[in-house]
PDB file with one MODEL, atoms N, CA, C and O in Angstrom:
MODEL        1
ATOM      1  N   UNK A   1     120.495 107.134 112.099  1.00  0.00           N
ATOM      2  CA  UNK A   1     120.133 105.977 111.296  1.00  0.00           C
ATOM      3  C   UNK A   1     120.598 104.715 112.036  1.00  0.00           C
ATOM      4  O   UNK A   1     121.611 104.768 112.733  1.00  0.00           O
ATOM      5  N   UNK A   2     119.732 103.325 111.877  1.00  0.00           N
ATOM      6  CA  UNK A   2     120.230 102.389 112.461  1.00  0.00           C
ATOM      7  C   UNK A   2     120.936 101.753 111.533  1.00  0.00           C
ATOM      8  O   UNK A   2     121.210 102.239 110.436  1.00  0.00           O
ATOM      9  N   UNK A   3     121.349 100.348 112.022  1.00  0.00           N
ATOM     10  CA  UNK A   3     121.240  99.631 111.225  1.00  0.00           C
ATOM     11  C   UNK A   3     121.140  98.022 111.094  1.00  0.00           C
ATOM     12  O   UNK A   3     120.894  97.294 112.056  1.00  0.00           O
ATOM     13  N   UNK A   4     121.289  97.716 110.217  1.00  0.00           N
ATOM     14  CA  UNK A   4     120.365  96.345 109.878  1.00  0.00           C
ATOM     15  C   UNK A   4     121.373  95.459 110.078  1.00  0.00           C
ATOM     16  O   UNK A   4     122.326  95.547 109.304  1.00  0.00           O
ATOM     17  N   UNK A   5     121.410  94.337 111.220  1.00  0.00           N
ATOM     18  CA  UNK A   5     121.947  92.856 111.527  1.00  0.00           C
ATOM     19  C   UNK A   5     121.286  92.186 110.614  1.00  0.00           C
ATOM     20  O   UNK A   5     122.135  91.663 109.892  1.00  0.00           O
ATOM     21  N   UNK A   6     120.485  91.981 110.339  1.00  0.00           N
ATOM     22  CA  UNK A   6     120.084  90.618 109.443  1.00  0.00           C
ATOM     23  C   UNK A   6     118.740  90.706 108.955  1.00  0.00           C
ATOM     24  O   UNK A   6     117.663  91.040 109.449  1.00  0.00           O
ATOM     25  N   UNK A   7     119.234  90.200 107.540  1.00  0.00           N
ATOM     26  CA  UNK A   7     117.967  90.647 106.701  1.00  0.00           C
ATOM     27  C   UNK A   7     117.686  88.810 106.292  1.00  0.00           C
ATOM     28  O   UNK A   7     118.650  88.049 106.217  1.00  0.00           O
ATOM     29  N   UNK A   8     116.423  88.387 106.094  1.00  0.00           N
ATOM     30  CA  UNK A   8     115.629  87.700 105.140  1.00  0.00           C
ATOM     31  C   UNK A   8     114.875  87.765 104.731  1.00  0.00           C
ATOM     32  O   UNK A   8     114.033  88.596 105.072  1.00  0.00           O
ATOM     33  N   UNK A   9     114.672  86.761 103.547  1.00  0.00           N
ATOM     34  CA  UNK A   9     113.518  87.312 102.449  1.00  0.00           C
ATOM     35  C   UNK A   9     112.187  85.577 102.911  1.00  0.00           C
ATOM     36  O   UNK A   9     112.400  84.370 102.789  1.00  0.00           O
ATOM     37  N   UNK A  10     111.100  86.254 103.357  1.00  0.00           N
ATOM     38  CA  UNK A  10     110.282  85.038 103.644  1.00  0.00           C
ATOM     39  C   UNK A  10     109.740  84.234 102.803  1.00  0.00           C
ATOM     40  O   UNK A  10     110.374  83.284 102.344  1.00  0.00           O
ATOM     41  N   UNK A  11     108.095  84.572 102.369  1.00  0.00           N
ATOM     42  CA  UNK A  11     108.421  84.243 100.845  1.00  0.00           C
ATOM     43  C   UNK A  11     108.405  85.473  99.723  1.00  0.00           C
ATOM     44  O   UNK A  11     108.523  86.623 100.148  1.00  0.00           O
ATOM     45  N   UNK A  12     108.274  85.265  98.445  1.00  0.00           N
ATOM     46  CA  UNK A  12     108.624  86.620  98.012  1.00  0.00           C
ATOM     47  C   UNK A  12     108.124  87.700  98.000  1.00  0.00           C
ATOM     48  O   UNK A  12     106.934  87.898  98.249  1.00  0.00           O
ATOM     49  N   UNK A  13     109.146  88.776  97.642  1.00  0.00           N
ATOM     50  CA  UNK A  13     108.747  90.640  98.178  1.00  0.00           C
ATOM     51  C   UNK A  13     108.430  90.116  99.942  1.00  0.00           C
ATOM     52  O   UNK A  13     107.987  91.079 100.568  1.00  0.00           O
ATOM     53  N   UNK A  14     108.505  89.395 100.439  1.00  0.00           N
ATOM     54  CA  UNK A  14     108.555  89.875 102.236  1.00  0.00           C
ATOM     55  C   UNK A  14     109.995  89.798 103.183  1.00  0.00           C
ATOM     56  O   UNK A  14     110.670  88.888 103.663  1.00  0.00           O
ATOM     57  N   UNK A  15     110.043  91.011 103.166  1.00  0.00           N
ATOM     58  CA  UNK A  15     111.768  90.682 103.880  1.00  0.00           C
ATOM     59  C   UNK A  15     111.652  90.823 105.434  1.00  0.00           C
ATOM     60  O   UNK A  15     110.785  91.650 105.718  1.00  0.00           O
ATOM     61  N   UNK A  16     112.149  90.369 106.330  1.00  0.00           N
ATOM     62  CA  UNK A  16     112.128  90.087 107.993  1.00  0.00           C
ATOM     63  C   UNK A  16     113.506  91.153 107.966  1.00  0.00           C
ATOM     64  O   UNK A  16     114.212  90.956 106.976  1.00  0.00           O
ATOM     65  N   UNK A  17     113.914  92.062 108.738  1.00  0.00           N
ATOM     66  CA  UNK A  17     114.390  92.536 108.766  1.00  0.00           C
ATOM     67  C   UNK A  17     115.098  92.795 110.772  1.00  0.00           C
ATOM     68  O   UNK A  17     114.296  93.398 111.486  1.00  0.00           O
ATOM     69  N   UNK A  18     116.261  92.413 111.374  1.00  0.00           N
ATOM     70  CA  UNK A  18     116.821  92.252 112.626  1.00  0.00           C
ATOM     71  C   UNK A  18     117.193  94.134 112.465  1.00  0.00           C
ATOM     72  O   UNK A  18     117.676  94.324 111.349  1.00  0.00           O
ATOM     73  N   UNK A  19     117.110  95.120 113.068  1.00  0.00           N
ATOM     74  CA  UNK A  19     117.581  96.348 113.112  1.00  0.00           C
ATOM     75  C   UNK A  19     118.503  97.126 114.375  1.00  0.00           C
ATOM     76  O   UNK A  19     117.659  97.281 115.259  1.00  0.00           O
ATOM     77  N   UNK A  20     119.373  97.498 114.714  1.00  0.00           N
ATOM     78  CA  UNK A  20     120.552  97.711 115.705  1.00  0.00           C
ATOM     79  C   UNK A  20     119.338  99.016 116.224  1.00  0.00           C
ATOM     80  O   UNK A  20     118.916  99.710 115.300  1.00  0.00           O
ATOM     81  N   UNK A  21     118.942  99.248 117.287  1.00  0.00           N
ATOM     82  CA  UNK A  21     118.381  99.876 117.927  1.00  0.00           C
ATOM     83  C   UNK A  21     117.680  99.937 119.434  1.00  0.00           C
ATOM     84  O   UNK A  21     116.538 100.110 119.860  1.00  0.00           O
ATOM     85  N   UNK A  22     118.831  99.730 119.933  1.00  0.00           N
ATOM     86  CA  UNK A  22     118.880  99.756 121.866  1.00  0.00           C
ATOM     87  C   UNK A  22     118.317 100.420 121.997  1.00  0.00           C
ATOM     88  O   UNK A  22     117.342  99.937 121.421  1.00  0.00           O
ATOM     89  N   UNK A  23     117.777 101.986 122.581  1.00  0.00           N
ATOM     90  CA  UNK A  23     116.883 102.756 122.848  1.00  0.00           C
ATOM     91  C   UNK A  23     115.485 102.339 122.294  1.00  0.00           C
ATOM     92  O   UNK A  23     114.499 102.146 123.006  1.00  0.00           O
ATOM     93  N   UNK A  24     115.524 102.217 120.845  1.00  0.00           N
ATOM     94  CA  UNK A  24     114.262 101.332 120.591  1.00  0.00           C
ATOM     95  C   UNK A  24     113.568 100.199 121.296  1.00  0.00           C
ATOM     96  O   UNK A  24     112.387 100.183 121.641  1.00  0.00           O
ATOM     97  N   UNK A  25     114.324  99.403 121.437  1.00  0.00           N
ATOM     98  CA  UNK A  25     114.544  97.718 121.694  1.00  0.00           C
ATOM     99  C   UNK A  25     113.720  98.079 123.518  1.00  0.00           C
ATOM    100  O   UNK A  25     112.576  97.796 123.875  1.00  0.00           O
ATOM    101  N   UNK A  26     114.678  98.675 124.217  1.00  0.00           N
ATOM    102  CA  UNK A  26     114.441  98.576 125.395  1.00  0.00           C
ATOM    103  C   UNK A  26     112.700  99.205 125.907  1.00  0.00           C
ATOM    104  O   UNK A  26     112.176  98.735 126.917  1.00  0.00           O
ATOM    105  N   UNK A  27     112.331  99.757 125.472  1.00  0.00           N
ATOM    106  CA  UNK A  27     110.813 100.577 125.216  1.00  0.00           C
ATOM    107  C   UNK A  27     109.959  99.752 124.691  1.00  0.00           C
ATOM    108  O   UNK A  27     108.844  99.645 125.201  1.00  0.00           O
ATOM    109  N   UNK A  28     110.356  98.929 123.448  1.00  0.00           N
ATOM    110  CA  UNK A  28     109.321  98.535 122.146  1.00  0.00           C
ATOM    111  C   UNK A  28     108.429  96.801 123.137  1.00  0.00           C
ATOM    112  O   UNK A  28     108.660  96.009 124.050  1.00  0.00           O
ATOM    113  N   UNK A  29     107.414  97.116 122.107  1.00  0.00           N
ATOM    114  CA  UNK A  29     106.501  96.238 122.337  1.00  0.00           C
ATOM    115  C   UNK A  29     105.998  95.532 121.724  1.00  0.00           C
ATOM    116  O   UNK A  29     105.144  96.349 121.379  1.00  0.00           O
ATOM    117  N   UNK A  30     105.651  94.467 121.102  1.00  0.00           N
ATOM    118  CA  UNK A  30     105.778  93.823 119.890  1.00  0.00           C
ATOM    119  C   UNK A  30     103.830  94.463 119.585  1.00  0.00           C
ATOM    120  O   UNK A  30     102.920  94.556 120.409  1.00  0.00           O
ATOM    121  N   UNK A  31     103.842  94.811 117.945  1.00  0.00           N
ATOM    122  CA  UNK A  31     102.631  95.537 117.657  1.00  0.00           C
ATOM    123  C   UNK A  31     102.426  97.000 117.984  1.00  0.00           C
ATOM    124  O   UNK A  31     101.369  97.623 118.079  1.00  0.00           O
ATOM    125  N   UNK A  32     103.516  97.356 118.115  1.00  0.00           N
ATOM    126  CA  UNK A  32     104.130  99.357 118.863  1.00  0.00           C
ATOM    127  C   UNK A  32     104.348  99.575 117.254  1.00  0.00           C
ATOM    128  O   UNK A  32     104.637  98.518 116.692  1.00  0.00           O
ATOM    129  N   UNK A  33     104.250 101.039 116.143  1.00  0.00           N
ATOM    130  CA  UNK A  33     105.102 100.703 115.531  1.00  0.00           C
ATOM    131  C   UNK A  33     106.152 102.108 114.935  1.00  0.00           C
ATOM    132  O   UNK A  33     106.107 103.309 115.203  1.00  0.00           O
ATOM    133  N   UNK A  34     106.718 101.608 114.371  1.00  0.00           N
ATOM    134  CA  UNK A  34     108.015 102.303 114.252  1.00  0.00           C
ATOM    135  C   UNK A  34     107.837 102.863 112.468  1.00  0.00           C
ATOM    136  O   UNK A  34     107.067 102.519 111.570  1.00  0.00           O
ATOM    137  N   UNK A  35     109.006 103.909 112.546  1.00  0.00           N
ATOM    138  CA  UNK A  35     108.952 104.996 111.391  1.00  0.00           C
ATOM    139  C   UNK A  35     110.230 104.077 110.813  1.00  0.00           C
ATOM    140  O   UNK A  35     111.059 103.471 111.492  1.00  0.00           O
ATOM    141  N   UNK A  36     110.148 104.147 109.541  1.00  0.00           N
ATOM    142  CA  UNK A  36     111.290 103.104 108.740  1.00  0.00           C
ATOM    143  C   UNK A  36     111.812 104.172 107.710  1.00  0.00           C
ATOM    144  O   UNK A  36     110.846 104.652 107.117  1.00  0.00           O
ATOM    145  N   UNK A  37     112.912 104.667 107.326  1.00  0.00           N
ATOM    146  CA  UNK A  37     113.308 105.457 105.780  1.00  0.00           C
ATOM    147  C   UNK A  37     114.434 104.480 105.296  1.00  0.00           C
ATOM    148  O   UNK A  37     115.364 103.977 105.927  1.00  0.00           O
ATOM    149  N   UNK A  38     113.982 104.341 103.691  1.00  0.00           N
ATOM    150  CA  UNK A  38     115.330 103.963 103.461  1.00  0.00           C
ATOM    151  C   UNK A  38     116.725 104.872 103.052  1.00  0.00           C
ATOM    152  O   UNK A  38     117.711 104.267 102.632  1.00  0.00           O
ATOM    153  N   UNK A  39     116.740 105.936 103.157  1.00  0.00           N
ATOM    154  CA  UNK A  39     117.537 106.871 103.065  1.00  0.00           C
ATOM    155  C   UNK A  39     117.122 108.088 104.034  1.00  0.00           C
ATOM    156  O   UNK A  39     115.995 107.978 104.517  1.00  0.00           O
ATOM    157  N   UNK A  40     117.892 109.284 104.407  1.00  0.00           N
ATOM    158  CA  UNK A  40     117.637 110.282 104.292  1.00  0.00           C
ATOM    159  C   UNK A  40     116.686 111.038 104.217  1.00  0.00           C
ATOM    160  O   UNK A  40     115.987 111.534 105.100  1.00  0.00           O
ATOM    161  N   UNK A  41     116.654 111.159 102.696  1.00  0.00           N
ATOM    162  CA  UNK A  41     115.220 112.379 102.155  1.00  0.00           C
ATOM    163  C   UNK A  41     114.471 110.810 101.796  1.00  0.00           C
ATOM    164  O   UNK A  41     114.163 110.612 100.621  1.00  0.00           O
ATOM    165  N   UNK A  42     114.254 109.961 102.599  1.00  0.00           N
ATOM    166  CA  UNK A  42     113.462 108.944 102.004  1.00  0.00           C
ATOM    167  C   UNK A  42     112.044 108.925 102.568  1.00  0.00           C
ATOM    168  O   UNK A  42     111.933 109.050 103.788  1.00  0.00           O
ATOM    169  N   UNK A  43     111.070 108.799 101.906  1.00  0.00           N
ATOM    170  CA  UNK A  43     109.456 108.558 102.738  1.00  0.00           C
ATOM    171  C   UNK A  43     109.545 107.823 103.873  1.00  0.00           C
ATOM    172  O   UNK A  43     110.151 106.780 104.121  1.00  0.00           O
ATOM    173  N   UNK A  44     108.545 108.835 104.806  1.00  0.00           N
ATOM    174  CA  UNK A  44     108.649 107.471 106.205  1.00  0.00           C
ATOM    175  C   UNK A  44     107.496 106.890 106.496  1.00  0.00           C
ATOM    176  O   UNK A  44     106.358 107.322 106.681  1.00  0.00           O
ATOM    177  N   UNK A  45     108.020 105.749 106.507  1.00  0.00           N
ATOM    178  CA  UNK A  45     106.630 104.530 106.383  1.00  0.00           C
ATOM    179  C   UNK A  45     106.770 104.083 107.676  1.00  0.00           C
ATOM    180  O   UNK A  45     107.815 104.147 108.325  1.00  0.00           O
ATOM    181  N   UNK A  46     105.425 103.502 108.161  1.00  0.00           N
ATOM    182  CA  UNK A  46     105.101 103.151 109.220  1.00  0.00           C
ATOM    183  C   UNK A  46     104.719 101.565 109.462  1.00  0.00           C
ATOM    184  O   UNK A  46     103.737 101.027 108.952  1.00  0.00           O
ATOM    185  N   UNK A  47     105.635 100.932 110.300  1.00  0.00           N
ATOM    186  CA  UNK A  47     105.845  99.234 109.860  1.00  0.00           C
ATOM    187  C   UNK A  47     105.672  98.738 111.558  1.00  0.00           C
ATOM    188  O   UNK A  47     106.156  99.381 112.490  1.00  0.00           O
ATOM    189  N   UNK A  48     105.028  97.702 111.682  1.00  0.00           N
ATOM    190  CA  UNK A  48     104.417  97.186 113.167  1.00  0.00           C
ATOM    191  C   UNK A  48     105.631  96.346 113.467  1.00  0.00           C
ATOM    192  O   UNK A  48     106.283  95.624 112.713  1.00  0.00           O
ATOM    193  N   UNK A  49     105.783  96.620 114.789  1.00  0.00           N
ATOM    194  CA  UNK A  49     107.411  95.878 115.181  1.00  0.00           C
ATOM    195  C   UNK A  49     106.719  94.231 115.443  1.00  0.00           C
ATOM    196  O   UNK A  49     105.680  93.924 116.027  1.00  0.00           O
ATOM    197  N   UNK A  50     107.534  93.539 114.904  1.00  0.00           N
ATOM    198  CA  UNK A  50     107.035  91.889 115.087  1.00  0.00           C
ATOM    199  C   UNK A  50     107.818  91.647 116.611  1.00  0.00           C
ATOM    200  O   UNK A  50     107.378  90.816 117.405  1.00  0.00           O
ATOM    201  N   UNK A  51     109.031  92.483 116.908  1.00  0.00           N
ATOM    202  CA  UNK A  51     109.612  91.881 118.542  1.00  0.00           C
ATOM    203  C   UNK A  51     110.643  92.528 118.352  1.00  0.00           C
ATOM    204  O   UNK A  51     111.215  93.019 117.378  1.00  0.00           O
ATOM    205  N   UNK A  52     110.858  92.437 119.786  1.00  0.00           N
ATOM    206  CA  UNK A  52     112.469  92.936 120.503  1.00  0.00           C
ATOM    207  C   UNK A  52     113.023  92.885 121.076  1.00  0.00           C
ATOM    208  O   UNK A  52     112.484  93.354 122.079  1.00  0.00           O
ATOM    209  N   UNK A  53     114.445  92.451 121.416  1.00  0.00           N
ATOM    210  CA  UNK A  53     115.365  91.754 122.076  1.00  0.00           C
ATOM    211  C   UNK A  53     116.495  93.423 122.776  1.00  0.00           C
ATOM    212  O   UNK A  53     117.366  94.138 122.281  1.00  0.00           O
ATOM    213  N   UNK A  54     115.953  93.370 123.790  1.00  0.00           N
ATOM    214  CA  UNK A  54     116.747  94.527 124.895  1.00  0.00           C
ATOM    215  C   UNK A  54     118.184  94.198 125.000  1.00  0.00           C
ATOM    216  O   UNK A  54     119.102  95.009 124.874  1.00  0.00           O
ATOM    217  N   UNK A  55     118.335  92.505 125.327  1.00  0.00           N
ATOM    218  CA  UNK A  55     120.059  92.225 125.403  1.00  0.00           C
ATOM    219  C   UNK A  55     120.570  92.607 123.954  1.00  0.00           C
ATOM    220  O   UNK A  55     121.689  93.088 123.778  1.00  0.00           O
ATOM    221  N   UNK A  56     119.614  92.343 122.859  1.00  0.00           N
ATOM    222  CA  UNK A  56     121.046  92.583 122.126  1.00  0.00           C
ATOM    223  C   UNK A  56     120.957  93.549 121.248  1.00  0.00           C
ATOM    224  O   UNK A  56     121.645  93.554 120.228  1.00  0.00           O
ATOM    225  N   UNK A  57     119.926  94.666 121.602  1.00  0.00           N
ATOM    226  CA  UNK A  57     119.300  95.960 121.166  1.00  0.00           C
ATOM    227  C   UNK A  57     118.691  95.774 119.510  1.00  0.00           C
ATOM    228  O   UNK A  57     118.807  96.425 118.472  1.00  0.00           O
ATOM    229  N   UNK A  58     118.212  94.911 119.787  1.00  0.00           N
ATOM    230  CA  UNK A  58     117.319  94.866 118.175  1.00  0.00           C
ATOM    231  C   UNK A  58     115.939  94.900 118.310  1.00  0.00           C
ATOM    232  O   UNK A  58     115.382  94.465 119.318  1.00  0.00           O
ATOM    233  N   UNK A  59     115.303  95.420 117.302  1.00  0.00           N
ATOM    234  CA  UNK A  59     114.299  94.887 116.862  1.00  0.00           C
ATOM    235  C   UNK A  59     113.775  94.882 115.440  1.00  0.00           C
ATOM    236  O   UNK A  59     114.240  95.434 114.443  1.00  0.00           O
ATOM    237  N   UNK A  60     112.488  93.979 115.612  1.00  0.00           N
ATOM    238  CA  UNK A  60     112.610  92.740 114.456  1.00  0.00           C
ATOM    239  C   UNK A  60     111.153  93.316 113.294  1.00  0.00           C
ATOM    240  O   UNK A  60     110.064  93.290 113.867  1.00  0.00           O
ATOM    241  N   UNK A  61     111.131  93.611 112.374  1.00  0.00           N
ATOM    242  CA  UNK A  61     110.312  94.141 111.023  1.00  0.00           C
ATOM    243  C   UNK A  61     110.144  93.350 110.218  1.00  0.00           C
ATOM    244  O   UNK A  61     111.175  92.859 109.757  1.00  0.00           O
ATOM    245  N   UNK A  62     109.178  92.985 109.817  1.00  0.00           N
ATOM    246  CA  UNK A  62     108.682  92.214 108.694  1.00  0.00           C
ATOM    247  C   UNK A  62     107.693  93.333 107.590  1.00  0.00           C
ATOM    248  O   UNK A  62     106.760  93.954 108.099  1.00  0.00           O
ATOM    249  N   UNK A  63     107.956  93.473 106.324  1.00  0.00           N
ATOM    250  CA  UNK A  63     107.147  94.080 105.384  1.00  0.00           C
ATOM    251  C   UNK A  63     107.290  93.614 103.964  1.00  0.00           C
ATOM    252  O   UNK A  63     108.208  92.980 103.444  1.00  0.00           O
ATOM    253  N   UNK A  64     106.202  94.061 103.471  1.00  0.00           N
ATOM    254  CA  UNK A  64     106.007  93.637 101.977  1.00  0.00           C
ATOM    255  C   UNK A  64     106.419  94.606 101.116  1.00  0.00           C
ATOM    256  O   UNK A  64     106.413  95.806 101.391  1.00  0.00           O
ATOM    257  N   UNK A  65     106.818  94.080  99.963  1.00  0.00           N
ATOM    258  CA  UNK A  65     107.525  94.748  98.992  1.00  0.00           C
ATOM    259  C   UNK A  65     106.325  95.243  98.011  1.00  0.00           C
ATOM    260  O   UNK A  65     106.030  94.466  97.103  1.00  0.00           O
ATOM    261  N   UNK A  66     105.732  96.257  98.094  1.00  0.00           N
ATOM    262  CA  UNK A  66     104.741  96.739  97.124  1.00  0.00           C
ATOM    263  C   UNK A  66     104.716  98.250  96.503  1.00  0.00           C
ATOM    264  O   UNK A  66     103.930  98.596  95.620  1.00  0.00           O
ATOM    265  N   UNK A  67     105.499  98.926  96.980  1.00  0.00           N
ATOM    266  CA  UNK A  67     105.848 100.523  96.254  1.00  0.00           C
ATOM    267  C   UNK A  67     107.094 100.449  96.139  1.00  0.00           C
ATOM    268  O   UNK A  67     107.946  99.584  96.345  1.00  0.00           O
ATOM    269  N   UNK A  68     107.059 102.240  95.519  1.00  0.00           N
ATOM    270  CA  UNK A  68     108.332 102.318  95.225  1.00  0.00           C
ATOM    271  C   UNK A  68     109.537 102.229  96.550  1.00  0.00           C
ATOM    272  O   UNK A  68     110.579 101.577  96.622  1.00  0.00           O
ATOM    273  N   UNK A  69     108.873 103.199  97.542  1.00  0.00           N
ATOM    274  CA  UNK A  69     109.547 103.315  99.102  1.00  0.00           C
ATOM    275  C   UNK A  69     110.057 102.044  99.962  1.00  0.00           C
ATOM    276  O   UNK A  69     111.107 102.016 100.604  1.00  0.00           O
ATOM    277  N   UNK A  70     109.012 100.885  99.840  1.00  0.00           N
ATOM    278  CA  UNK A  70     109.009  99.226 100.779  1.00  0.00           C
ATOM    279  C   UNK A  70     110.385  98.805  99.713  1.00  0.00           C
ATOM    280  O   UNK A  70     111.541  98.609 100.089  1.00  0.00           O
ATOM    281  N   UNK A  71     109.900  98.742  98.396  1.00  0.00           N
ATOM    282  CA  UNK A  71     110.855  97.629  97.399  1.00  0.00           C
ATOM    283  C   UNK A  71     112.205  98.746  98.148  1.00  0.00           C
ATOM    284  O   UNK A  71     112.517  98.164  99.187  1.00  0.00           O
ATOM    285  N   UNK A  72     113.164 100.185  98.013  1.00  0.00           N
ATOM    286  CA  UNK A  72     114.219 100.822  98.270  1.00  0.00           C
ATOM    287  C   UNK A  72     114.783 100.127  99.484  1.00  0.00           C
ATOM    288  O   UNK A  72     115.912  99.668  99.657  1.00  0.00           O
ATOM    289  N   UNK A  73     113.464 100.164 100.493  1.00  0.00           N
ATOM    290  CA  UNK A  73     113.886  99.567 102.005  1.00  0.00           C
ATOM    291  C   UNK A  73     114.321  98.242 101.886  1.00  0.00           C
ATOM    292  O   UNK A  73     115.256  97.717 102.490  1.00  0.00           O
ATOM    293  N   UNK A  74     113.330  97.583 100.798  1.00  0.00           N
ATOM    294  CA  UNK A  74     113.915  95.925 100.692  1.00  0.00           C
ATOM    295  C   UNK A  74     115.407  95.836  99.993  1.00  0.00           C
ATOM    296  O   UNK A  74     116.191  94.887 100.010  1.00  0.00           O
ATOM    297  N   UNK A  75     115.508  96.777  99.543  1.00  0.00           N
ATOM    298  CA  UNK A  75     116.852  96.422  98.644  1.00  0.00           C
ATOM    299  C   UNK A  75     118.306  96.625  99.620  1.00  0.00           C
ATOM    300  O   UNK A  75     119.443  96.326  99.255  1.00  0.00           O
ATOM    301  N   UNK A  76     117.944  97.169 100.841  1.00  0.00           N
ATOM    302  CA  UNK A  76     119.001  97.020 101.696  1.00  0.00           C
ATOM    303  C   UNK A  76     119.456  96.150 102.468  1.00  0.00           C
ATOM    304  O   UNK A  76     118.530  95.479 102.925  1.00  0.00           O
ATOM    305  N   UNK A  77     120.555  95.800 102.878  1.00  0.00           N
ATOM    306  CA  UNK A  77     121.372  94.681 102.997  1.00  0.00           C
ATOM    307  C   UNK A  77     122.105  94.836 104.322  1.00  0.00           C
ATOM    308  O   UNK A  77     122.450  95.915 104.803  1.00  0.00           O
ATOM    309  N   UNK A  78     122.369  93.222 105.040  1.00  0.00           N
ATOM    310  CA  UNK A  78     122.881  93.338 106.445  1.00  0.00           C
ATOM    311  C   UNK A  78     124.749  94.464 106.320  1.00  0.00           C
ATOM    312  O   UNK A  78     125.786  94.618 105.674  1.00  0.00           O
ATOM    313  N   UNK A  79     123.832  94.983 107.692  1.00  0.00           N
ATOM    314  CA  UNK A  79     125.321  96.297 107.889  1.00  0.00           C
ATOM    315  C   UNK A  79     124.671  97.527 107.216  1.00  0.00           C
ATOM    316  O   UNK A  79     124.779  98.566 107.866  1.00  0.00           O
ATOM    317  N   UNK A  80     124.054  97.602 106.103  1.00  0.00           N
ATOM    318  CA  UNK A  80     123.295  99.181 106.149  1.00  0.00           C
ATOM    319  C   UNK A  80     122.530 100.122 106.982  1.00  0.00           C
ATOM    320  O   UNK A  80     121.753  99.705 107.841  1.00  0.00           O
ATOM    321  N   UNK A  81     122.762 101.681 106.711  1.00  0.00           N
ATOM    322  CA  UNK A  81     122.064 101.972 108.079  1.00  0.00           C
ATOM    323  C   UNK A  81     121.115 102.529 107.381  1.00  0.00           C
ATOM    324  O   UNK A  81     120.139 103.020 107.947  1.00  0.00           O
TER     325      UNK A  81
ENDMDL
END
């Protein structure tokens, strides 16, 4: 599991999401996209990477809050993995 440097909310239900993931980061391509859970046994949704920063192993998610699975993911907070 990664986890999340920095979360904002754009306008509402859209959260931008910064995610701790060097191996990711160093590969990714902005419009590549990546498997997201918010837990565990959580559904894995499939979210288009907006960018990624290799120095400081992040990369960057933007999604909308419209099910049950997006709103769980939105409800997590910087430092969760």
């Amino acid at each position: 599991m990664y986890r999340i440097t920095e979360k904002q909310e754009i306008p509402p239900n859209v959260k931008m999401f910064k995610v701790y993931a060097p191996a990711v980061s160093r590969k990714a391509e902005s419009g590549q996209f990546v498997i997201i859970r918010s837990h565990e046994r959580g559904e894995r949704i499939p979210i288009t990477m907006a960018g990624s920063d290799p120095d400081e192993g992040t990369v960057t998610i933007y999604f909308a809050e419209v099910g049950v699975s997006s709103k769980e993911l939105g409800a997590l907070g910087e430092g969760d993995k």
